[in-house]
Every structure is written in C-alpha cells, then in structure tokens.
C-alpha positions in Angstrom: -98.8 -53.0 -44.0 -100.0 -56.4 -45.2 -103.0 -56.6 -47.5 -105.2 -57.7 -45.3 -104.4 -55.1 -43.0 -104.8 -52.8 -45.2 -108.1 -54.0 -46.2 -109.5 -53.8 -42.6 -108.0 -50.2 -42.3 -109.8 -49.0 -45.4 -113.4 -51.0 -44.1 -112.9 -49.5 -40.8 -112.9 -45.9 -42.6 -115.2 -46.8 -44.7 -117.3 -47.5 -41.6 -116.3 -43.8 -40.0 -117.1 -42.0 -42.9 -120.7 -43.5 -43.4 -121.3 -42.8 -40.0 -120.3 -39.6 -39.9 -121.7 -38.2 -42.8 -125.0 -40.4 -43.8 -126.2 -37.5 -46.2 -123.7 -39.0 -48.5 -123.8 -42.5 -47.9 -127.4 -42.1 -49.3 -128.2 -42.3 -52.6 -131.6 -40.4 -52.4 -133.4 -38.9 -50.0 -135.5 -40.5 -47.4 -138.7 -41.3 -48.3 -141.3 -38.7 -48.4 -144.0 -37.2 -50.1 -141.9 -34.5 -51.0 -139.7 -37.0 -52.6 -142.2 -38.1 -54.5 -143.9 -34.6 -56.2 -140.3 -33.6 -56.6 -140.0 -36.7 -59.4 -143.3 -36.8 -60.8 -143.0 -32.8 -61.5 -139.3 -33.3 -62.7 -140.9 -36.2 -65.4 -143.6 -34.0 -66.1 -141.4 -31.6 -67.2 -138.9 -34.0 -69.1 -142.9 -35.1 -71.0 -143.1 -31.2 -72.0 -140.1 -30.6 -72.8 -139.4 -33.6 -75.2 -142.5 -32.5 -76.9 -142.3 -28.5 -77.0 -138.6 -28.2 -76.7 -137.3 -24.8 -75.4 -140.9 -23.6 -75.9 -141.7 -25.0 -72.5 -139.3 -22.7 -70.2 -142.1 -19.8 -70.8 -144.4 -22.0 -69.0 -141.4 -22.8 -66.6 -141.0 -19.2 -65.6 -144.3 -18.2 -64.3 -144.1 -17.8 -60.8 -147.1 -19.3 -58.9 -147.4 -22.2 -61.3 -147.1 -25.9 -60.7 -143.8 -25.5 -62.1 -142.3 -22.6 -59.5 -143.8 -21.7 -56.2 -142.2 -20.8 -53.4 -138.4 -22.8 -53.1 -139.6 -25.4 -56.1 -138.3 -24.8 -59.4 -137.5 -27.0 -62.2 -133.8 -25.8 -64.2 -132.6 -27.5 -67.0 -128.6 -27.6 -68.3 -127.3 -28.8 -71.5 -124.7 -31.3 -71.2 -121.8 -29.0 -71.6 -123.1 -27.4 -68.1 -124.6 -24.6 -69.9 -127.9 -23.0 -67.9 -130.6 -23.0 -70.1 -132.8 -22.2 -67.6 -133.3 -21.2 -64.1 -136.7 -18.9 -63.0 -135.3 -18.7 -59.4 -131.6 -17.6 -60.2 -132.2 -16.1 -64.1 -128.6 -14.2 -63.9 -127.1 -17.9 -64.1 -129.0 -18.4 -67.8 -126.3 -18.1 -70.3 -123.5 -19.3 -68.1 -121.8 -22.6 -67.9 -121.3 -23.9 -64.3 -119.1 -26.4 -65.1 -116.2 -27.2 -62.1 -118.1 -24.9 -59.6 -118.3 -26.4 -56.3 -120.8 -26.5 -53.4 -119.4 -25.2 -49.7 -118.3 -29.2 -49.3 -116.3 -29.3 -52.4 -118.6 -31.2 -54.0 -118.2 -30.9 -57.9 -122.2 -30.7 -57.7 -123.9 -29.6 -61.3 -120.8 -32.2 -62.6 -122.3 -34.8 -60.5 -125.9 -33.7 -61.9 -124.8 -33.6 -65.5 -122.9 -37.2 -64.8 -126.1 -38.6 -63.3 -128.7 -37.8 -66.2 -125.7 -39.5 -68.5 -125.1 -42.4 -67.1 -128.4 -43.7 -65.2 -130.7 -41.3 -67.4 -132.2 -40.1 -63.9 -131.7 -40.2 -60.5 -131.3 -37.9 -57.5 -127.8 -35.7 -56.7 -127.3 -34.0 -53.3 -125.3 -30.8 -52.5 -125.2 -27.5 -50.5 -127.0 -24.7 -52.3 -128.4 -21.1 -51.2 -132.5 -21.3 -51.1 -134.0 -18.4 -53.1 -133.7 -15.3 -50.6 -131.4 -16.9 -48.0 -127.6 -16.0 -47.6 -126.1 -19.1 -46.0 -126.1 -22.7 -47.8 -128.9 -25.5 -46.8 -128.7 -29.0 -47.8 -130.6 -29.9 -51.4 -131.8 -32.8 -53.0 -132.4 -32.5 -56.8 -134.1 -35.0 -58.9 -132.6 -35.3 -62.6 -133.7 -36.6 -65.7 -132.2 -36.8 -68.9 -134.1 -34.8 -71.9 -133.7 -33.6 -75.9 -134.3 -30.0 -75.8 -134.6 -29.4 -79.6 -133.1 -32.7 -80.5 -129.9 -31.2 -78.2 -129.3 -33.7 -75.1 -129.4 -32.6 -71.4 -131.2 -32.7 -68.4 -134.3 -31.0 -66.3 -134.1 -30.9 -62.8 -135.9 -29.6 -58.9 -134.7 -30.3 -55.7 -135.7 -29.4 -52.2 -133.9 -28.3 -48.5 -133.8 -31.0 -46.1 -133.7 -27.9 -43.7 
C-alpha cells in the first residue's frame, strides 16, 4: 500500500471510529450544569485539601454534605494509584488500583492519575458501577491535581451520563 493510501485508510477509520463511539472522541462532557458543580466542588476540594491536608477527608465522609449525597462523591488517589479516600466504596481505601480496567478496557484510574500529571486537571471518562447498582453506567470524573500533606496526587467526582 502506498503512503497515501495508507494515509486515507487510517482517516477513513479515524472517521468510523469517531462516529461510532463519540463518548470517546470527546474530551469532556457536554455542557451542562452538572458539568459545572461537578468542577467547582472538585476545586473546592483541591482549596481544602491544600490547606488541611488529609484532615479534610473527615469532612469528605459525611454523607448528606456538600461533599457526598446521593451518587456525588469526591475520592482522592496518590500518584502511585493508592486510594486515599473513597466515602462511597470505603473497602477500596488502602488499595492501589493501578492497571485495573473498566468493562471497555479502558486503563481508567491510569488515565485519571495521567490526567492530573500532565494537564494538572481535566475530565477522564470510563464505565463504573453507581453506588447500589450491579451493572456498569457511563461516568465522567473531573480531576485536579493536589498536595495532600506536601505528597502529590489528585481529588476527583464524576457523574452517570445515564
């Protein structure tokens, strides 16, 4: 096959894909309020947590608070993938989720940990079970980049699409 060939083969499936899956030809979620409280609480949060350091996750935990109600939470990793916190799934604290992947394959908390390094914030979507449900739903999340103690990592809350 001649290059250019090639070239229009690979645009041409470039083109397929997109249009087949636009969930990830996006790079965030479409516009919406909910897109909107899902950052400003996520850099609330980064604000806390840069000044209080780990102290903030009490106030992380209480259910019912701007911080966790209903299937908004906020969860924070350290670089190394380790779970430093997460109200909604607490059995996870303690582990490291690096290399686990969504129902897609996606390499999802990799992407999430990749995202807060590189850009410092910026949204990361994947296919993860909402609180109480048994089959996977589409998720945005919303990271940012934080010092938790002076240690680097990231704070995070995402919502279903469905």
């Amino acid at each position: 096959m001649n290059g250019k060939a090639l070239l229009t083969s690979i645009l041409l499936l470039a083109g397929l894909f997109c249009s087949v899956s636009p969930a990830f030809s996006q790079s965030s979620p479409p516009a919406s309020e909910k897109t909107k409280q899902t950052e400003a609480l996520v850099d609330k949060a980064a604000a806390l947590i840069d000044a209080k350091g780990k102290a903030a996750f009490t106030e992380f935990r209480v259910k019912g608070s701007e911080w966790f109600q209903g299937d908004t939470y906020l969860f924070v990793y350290d670089l190394k993938a380790n779970v430093l916190l997460n109200p909604a799934f607490p059995a996870r604290e303690g582990t490291n989720v690096s290399g686990q992947k969504d129902t897609n394959g996606k390499l999802f908390h990799d992407a999430m940990i990749q995202t807060a390094q590189t850009k410092g914030s910026g949204w990361v979507d994947y296919m993860f079970l909402r609180p109480g449900q048994t089959q996977p739903s589409h998720k945005w999340t919303y990271v940012k980049a934080v010092k938790i103690n002076g240690v680097p990592g990231l704070v995070a809350s995402g919502f279903y699409l469905d």
